[in-house]
ROSE-406731 format. One record per residue (C-alpha): residue number from 1; chain; x, z, y negated. Coordinates in pm, whole numbers, plus 32768, in hexadecimal, padded with zeros to 4 digits. Layout:
ROSE-406731
num: NUM chaine: A X: X Z: Z Y: Y
...
end
This chain:
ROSE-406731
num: 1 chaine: A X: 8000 Z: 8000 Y: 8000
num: 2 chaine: A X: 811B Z: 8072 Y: 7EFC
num: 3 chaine: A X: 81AA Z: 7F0C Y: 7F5D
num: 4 chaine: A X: 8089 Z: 7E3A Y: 7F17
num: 5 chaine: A X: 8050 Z: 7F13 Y: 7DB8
num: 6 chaine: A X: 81AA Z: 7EC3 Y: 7D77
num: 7 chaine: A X: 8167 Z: 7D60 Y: 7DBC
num: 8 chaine: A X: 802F Z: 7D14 Y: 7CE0
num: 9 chaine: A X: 80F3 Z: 7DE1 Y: 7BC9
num: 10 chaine: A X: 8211 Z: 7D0A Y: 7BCB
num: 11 chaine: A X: 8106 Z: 7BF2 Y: 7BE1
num: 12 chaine: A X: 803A Z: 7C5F Y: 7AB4
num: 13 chaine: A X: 819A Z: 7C86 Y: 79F2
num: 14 chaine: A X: 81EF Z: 7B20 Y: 7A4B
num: 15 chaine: A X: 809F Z: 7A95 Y: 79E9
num: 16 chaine: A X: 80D2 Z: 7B4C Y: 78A7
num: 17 chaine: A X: 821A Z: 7ADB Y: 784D
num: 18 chaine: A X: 81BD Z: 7984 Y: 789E
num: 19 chaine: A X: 80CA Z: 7969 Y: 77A2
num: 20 chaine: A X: 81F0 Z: 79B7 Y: 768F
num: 21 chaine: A X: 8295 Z: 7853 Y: 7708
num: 22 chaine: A X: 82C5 Z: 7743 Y: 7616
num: 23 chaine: A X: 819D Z: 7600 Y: 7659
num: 24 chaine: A X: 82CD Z: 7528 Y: 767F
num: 25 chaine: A X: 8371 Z: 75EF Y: 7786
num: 26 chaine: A X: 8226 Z: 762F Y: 7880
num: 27 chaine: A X: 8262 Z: 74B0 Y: 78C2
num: 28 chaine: A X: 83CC Z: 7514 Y: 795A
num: 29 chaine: A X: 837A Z: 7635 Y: 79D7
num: 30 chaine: A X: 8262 Z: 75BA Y: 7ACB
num: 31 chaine: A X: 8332 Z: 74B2 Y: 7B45
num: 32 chaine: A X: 8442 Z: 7593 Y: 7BA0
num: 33 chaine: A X: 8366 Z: 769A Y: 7C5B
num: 34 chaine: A X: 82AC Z: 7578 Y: 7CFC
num: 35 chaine: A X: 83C9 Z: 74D1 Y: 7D89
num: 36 chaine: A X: 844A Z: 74FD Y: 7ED8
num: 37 chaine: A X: 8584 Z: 75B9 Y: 7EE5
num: 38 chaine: A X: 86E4 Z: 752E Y: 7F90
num: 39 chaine: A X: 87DC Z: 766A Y: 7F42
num: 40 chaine: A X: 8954 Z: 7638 Y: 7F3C
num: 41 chaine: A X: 89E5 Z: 76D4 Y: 805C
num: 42 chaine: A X: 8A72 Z: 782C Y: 8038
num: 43 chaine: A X: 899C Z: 782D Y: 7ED1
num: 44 chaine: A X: 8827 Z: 787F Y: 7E56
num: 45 chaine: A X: 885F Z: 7727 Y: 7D6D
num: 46 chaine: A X: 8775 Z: 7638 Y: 7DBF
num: 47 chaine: A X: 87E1 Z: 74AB Y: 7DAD
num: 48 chaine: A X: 86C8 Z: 7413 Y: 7E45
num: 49 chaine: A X: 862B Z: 7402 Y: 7CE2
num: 50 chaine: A X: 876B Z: 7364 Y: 7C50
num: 51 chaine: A X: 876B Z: 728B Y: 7D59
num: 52 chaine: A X: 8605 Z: 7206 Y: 7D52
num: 53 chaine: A X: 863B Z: 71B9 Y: 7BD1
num: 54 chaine: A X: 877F Z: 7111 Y: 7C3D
num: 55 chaine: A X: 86B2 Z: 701C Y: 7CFF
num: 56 chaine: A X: 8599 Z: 6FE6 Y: 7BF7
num: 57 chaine: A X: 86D7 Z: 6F8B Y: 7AFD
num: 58 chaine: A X: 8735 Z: 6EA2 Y: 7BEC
num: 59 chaine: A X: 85EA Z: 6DE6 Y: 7BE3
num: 60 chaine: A X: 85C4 Z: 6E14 Y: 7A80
num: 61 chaine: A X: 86E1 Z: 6D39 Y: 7A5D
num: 62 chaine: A X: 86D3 Z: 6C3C Y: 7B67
num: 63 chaine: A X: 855F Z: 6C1D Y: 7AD0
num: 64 chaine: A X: 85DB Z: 6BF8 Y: 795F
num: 65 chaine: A X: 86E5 Z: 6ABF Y: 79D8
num: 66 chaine: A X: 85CE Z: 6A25 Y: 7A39
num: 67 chaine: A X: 8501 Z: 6A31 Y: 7934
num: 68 chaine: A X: 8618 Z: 699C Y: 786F
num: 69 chaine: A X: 8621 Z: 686A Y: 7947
num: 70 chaine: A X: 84D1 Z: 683C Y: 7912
num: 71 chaine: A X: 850E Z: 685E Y: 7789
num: 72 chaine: A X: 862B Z: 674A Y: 77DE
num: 73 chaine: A X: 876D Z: 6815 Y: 77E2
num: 74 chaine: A X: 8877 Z: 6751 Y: 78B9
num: 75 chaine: A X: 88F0 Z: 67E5 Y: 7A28
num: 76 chaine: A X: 8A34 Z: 688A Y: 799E
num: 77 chaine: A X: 8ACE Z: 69AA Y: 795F
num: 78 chaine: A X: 8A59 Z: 69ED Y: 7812
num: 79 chaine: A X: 88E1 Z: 69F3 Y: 78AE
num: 80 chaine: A X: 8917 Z: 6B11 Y: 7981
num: 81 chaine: A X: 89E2 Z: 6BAA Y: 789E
num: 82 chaine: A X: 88B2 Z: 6B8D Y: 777C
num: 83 chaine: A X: 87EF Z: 6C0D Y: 78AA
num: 84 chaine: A X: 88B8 Z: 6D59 Y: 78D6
num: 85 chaine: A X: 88A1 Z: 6DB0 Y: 7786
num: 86 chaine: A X: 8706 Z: 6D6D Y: 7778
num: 87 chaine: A X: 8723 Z: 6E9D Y: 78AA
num: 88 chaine: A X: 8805 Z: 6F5B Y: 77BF
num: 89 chaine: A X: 8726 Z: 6F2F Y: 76AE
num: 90 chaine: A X: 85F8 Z: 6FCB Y: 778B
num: 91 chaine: A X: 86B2 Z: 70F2 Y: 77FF
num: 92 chaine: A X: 871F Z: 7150 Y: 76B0
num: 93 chaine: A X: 85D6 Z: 7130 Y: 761A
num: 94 chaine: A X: 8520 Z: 7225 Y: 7716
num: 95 chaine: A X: 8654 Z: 730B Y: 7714
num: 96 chaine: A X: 8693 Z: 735A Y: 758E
num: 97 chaine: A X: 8520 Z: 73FD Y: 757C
num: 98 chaine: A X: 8517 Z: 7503 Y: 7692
num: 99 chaine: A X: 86AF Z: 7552 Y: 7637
num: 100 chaine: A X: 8619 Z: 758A Y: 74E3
num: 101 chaine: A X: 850A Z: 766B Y: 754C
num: 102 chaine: A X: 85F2 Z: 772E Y: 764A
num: 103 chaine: A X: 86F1 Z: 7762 Y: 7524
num: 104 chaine: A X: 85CA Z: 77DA Y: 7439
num: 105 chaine: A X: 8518 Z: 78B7 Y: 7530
num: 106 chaine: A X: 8636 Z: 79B9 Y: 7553
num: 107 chaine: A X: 8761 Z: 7A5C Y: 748A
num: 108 chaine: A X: 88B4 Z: 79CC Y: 74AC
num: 109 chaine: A X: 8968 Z: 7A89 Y: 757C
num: 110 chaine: A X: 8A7D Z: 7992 Y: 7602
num: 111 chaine: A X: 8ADA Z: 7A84 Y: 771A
num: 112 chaine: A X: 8979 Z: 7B11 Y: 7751
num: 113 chaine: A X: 8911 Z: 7B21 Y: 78BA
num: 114 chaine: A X: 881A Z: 7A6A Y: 7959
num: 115 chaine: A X: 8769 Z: 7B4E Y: 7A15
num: 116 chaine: A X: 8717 Z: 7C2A Y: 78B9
num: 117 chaine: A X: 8633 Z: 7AF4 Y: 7892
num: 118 chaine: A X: 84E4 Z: 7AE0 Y: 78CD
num: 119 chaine: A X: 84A2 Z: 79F0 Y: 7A0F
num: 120 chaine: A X: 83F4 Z: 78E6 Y: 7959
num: 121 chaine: A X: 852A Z: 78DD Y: 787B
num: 122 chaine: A X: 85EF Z: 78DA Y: 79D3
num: 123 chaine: A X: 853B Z: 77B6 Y: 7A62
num: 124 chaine: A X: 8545 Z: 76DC Y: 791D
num: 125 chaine: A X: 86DA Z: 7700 Y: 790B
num: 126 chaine: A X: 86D5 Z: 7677 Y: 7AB3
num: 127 chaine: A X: 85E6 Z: 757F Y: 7A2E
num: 128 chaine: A X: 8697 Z: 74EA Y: 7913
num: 129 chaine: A X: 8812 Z: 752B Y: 798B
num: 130 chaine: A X: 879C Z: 7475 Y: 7ACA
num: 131 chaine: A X: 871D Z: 736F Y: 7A28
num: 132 chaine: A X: 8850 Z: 7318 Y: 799F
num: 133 chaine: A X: 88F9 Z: 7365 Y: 7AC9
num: 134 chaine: A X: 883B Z: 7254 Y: 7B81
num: 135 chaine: A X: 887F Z: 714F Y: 7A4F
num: 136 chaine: A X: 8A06 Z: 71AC Y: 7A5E
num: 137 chaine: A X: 89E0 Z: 717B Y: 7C0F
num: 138 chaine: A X: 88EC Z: 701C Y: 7BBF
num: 139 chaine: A X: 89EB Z: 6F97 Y: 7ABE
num: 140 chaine: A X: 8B11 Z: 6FD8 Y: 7B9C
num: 141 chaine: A X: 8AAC Z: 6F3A Y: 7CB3
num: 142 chaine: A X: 89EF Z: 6E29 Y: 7C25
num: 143 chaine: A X: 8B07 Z: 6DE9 Y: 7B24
num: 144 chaine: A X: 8C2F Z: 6E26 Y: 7BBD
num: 145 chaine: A X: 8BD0 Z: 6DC9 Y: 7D70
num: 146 chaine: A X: 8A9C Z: 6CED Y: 7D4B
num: 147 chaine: A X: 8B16 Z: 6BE9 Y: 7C2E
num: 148 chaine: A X: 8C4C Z: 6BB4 Y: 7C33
num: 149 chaine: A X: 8C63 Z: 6BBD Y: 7DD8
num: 150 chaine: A X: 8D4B Z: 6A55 Y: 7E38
num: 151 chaine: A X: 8D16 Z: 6A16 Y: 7F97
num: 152 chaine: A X: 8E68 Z: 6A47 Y: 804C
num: 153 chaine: A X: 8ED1 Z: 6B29 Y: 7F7B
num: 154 chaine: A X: 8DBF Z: 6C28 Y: 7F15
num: 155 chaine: A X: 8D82 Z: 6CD7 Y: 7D9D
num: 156 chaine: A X: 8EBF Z: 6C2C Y: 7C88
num: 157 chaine: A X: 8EAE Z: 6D25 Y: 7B86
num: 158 chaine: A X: 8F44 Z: 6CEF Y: 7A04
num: 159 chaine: A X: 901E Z: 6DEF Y: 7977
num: 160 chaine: A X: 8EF1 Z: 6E31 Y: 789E
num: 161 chaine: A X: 8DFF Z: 6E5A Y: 79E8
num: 162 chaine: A X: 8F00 Z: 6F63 Y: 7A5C
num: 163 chaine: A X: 8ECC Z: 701B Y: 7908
num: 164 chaine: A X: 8D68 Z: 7003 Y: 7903
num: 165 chaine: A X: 8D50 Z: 707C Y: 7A9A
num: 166 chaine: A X: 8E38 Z: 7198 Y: 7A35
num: 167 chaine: A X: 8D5E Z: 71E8 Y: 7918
num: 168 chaine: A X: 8C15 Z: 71F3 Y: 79DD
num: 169 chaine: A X: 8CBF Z: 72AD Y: 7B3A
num: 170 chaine: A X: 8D1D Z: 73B7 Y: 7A25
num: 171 chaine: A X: 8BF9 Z: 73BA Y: 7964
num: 172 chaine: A X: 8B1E Z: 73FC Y: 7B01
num: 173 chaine: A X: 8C2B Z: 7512 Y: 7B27
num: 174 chaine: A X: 8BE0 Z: 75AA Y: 79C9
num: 175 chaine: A X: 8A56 Z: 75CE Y: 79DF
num: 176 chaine: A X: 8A59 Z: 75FF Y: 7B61
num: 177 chaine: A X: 8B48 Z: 7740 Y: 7B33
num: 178 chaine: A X: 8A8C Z: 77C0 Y: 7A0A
num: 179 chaine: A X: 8975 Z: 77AD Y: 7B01
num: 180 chaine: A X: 8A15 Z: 7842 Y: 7C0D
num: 181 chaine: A X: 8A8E Z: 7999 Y: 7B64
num: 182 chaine: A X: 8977 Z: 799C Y: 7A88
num: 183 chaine: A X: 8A27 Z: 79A3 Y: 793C
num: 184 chaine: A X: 8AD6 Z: 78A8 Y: 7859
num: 185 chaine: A X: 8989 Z: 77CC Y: 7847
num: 186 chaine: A X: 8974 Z: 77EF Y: 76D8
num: 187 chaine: A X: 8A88 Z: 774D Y: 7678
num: 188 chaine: A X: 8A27 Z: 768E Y: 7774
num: 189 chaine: A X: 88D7 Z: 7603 Y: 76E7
num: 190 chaine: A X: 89C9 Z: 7601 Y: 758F
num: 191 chaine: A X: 8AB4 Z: 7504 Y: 75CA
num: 192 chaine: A X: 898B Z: 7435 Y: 7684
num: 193 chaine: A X: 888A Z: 745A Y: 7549
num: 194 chaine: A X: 89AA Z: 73F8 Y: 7463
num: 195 chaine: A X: 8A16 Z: 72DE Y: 754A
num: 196 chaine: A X: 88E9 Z: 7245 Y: 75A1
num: 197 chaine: A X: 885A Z: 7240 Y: 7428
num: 198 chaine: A X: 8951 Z: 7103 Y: 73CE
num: 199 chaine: A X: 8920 Z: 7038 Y: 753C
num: 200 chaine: A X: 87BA Z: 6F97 Y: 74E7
num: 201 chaine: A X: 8840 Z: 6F05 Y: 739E
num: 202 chaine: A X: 89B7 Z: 6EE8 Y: 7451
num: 203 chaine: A X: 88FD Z: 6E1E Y: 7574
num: 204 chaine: A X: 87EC Z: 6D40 Y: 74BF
num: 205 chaine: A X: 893F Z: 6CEC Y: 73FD
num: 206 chaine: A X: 89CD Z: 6C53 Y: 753D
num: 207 chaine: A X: 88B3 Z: 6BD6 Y: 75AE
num: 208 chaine: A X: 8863 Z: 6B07 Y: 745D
num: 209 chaine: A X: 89EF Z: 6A9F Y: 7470
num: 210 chaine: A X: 89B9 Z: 6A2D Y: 75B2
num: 211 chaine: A X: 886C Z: 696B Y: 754D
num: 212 chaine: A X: 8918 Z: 689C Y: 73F3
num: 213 chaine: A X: 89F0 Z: 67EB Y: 751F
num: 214 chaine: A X: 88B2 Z: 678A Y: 7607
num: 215 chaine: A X: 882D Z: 6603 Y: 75C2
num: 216 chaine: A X: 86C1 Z: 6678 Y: 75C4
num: 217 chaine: A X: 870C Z: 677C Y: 7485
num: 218 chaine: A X: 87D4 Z: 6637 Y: 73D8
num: 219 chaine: A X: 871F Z: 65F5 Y: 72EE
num: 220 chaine: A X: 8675 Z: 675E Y: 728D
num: 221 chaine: A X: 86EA Z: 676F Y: 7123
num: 222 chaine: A X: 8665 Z: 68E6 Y: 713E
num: 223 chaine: A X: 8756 Z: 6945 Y: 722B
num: 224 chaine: A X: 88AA Z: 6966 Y: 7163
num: 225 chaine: A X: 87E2 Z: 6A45 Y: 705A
num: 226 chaine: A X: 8769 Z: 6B2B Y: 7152
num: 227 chaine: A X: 88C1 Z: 6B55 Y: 71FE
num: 228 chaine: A X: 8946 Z: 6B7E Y: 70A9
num: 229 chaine: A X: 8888 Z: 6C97 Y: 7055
num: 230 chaine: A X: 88A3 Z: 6D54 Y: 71C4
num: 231 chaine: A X: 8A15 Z: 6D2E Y: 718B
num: 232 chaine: A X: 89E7 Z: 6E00 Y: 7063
num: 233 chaine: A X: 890C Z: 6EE3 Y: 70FF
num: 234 chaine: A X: 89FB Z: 6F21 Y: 71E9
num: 235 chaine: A X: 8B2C Z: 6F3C Y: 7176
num: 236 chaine: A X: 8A94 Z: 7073 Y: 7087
num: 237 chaine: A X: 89DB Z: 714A Y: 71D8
num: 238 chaine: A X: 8B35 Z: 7105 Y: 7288
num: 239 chaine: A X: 8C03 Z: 71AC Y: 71A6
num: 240 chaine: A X: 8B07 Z: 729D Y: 7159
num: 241 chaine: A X: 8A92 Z: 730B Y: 72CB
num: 242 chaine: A X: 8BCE Z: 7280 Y: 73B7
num: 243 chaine: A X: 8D13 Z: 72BE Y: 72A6
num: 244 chaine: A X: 8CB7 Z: 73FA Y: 71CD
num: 245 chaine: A X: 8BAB Z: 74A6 Y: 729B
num: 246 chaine: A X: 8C1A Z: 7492 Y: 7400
end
C-alpha cells in the first residue's frame, strides 16, 4: 500500500510539473517518451531515438535531391550537395526553438546537475541533444560513406571531409557524455543554440550559390540580388554567433 501511495504521489508530482513545460517543448517531449528505447550498453542513454531521426535525415535528403531534379538541377555533385544543406536547413529550424525554450526555462548553472531538474526538463535535453545526435550520425554516414563511396575502393575522403568527420565524431562524444554523467548539457545546448542560429542563413547561402550555376536558374535576374543580400546576412550572424559568441 505505502508503495502504490508512493507511486500515485510521484505521479501527481509529475503531472504537475508537466504542466509548467514550455508549448514548444510538449512537442519534444512526447516524442521522446513515446519512442521505443535502444540503450547503449553498459549506459541508461538511449540511441534508438537518435537513431530513428538519423534515418528520417536520411530521407529528408534523398527526398529533397529529388525534388531538385524535378525543378531541373543537373545529376552532379552540386545537387546533392544543395540537397544536404535543404536537410541542414530543417534540422536547424526545429532545433533553435526548443534550445531556446530549454535555455529560458531554467537558471544557468553551467555545471548544474541534471537530475536537480525536473523530468520534463530531463526528457526535453534527451530529446533535443538526440536529435542532433542523430543529424551528426545521418550526415556522417550519408556524407562521408554513402556519397562519396568509389567502387573498388570504398569512401575517398578530402582533407576537408576528414575535418568535418572529426568535427561531428567529437561533437556525438560531447552531447552523448554530457548525457551520460548528467551534467555539462548546458553548455551543451550553448554552443548548439549559438551554432545553429547562423546555419539556415549559412546553408540557404550555399544552396542559392549552388543554384546561380544551374541552366534552369540562367536566366533568373532575381537570383544574384537575393544571394547578395544572404551574403550579407551572413557574414554579420557568423561573426556575431560562430566568432565572438561561441
Amino acid at each position: 500500500v505505502n508503495i502504490l501511495l508512493l507511486t500515485v504521489v510521484e505521479d501527481m508530482k509529475t503531472a504537475t510539473s508537466d504542466k509548467k513545460v514550455p508549448k514548444i517543448l510538449q512537442f519534444w517531449i512526447g516524442l521522446y517518451r513515446s519512442s521505443p528505447k535502444l540503450y547503449l550498453p553498459g549506459t541508461d542513454i538511449d540511441f534508438g531515438f537518435s537513431l530513428r531521426c538519423a534515418f528520417l535525415f536520411s530521407a529528408l535528403r534523398i527526398i529533397f535531391r529529388h525534388v531538385l531534379y524535378s525543378f531541373g538541377w543537373d545529376h552532379s555533385y552540386d545537387t546533392i550537395f544543395a540537397s544536404a544543406c535543404l536537410a541542414s536547413i530543417c534540422h536547424s529550424t526545429l532545433l533553435l526553438p526548443g534550445l531556446l525554450a530549454m535555455l529560458l526555462s531554467q537558471k544557468y548553472v553551467p555545471s548544474a546537475k541534471l537530475q536537480d531538474s525536473p523530468q520534463w526538463y530531463q526528457d526535453a535535453m534527451h530529446a533535443l541533444l538526440g536529435f542532433c545526435t542523430g543529424y551528426m550520425i545521418y550526415d556522417s554516414f550519408m556524407g562521408y560513406i554513402v556519397e562519396v563511396w568509389q567502387p573498388g575502393k570504398g569512401p575517398v575522403l578530402s582533407a576537408d571531409d576528414w575535418m568535418f568527420l572529426a568535427h561531428h565524431i567529437l561533437t556525438t562524444l560531447y552531447m552523448t557524455s554530457s548525457r551520460w554523467i548528467k551534467a555539462g548539457h548546458i553548455s551543451a545546448m550553448v554552443l548548439m543554440y549559438n551554432g545553429e542560429f547562423s546555419a539556415p542563413v549559412m546553408n540557404l547561402h550555399f544552396v542559392l550559390e549552388k543554384a546561380m550555376e544551374q541552366d534552369c536558374y540562367k536566366d533568373a535576374t532575381w537570383l544574384p540580388t537575393l544571394f547578395t543580400y544572404n551574403e550579407q546576412v551572413f557574414s554579420l550572424l557568423y561573426i556575431i554567433c560562430r566568432v565572438v559568441v561561441s
